[in-house]
C-alpha positions in Angstrom: 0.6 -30.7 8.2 -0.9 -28.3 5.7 -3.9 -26.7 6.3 -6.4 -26.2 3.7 -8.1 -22.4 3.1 -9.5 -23.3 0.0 -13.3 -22.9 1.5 -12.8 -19.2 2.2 -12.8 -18.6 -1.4 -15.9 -19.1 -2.0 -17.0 -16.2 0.4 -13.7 -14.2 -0.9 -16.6 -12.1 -3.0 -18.4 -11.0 0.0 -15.0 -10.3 2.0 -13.8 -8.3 -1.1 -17.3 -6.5 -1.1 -17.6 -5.5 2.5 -13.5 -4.2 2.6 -14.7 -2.2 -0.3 -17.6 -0.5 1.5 -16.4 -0.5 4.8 -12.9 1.6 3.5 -14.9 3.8 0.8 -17.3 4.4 3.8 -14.8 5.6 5.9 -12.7 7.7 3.8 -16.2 9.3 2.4 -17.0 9.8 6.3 -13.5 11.0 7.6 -12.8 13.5 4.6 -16.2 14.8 4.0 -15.6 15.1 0.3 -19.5 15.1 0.0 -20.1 16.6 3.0 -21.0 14.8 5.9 -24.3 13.7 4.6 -24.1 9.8 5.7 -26.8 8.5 3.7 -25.0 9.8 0.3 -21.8 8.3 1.8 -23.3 5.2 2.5 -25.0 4.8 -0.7 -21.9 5.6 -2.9 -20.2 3.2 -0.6 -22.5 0.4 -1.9 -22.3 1.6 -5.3 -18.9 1.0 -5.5 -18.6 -2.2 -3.1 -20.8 -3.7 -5.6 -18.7 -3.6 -8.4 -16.4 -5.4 -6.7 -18.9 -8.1 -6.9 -19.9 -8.1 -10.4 -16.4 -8.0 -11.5 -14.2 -10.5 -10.8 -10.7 -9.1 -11.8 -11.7 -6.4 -9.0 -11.8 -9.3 -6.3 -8.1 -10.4 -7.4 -7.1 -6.6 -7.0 -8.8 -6.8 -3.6 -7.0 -10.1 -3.0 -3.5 -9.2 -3.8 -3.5 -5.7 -2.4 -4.8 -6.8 1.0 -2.6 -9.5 1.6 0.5 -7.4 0.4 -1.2 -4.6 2.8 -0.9 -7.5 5.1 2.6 -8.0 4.6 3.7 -4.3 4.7 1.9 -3.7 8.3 4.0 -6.5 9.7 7.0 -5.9 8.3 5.9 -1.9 9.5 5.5 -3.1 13.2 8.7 -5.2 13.1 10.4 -2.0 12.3 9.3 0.2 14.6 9.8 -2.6 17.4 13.3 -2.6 17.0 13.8 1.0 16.4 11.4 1.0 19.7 14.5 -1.2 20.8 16.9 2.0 20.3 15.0 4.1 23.2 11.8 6.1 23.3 13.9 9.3 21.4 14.3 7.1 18.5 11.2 5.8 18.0 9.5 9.5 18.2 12.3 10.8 15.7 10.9 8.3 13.3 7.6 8.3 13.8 7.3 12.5 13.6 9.8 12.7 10.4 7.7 13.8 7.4 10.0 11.6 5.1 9.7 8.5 6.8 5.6 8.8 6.0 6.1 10.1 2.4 8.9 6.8 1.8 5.3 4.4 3.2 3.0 5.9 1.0 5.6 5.7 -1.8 6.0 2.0 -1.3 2.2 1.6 -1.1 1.7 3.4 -4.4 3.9 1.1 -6.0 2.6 -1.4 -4.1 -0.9 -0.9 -6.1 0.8 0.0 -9.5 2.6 -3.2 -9.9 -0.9 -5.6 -8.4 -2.6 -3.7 -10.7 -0.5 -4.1 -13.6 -0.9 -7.9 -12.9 -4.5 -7.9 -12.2 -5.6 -5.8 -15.0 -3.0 -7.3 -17.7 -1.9 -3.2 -19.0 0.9 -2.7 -21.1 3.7 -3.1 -19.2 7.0 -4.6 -20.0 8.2 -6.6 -17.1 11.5 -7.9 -19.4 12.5 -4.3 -20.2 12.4 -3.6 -16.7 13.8 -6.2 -15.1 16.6 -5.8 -18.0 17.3 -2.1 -16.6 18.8 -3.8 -13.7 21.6 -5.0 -15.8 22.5 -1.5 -17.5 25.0 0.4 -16.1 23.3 3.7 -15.9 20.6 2.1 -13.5 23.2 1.9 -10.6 24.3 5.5 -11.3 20.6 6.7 -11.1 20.0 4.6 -7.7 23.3 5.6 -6.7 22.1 9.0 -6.7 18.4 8.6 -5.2 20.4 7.4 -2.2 23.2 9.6 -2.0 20.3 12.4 -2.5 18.0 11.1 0.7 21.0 10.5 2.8 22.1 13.9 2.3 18.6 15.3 3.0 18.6 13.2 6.4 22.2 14.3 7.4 21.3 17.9 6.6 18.5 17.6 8.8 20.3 16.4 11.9 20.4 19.2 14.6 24.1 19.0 16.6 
């Protein structure tokens, strides 16, 4: 049996609003861009939150990336169980190698390119790319990126 979610979007508005602030809040707080001046934080925070309100393309942005942010931190915590599977050495060498954390915040930037292409309808040709896959020199280039990270990694291992 199926169970319906269709009432939580109604409130998906006020969910969308209070990620908003709660994550501008934080980063505001955390990096001190502004200082550390929590009424300024706070009130940018609900500044921007609220546009997230009034607009609703901004709640679909919110809607996508969050469940795809979803998606990527289990699909994070399944990996690291089963390198957590290989011994406690592993799991340390991943977690304190530089490029595994620039590879995650790659994916998330793409991640947010491509919802927001969706969301916000910019000029983007999705049958251009998805034709590159067909053209020979797109498996050369991705041949390449690969052969170029694995060499980095194999470089980097201390005998």
């Amino acid at each position: 049996m199926v169970v319906s979610l269709s009432p939580l979007l109604t409130v998906m508005p006020v969910v969308a609003f209070l990620f908003v602030f709660i994550l501008i809040y934080a980063l505001l707080m955390k990096t001190q861009v502004l200082g550390d001046n929590k009424f300024v934080a706070l009130f940018l925070s609900l500044i921007v939150a609220v546009f997230f309100i009034v607009n609703t393309q901004l709640v679909s942005f919110v809607q996508i990336n969050v469940s795809w942010f979803v998606v990527f931190a289990v699909c994070l915590f399944l990996i690291f169980t089963f390198v957590g599977l290989a011994g406690k050495d592993a799991l340390k060498e991943v977690s304190t190698h530089k490029g595994v954390a620039w590879m995650l915040l790659g994916i998330l930037i793409i991640v947010f390119v491509v919802s927001s292409s969706y969301v916000f309808n910019w000029v983007l040709n999705w049958d251009m790319i998805k034709g590159w896959f067909d053209q020979p020199w797109f498996g050369t280039v991705l041949l390449a990126i690969v052969a170029f990270f694995v060499a980095r990694v194999l470089i980097g291992v201390k005998k």
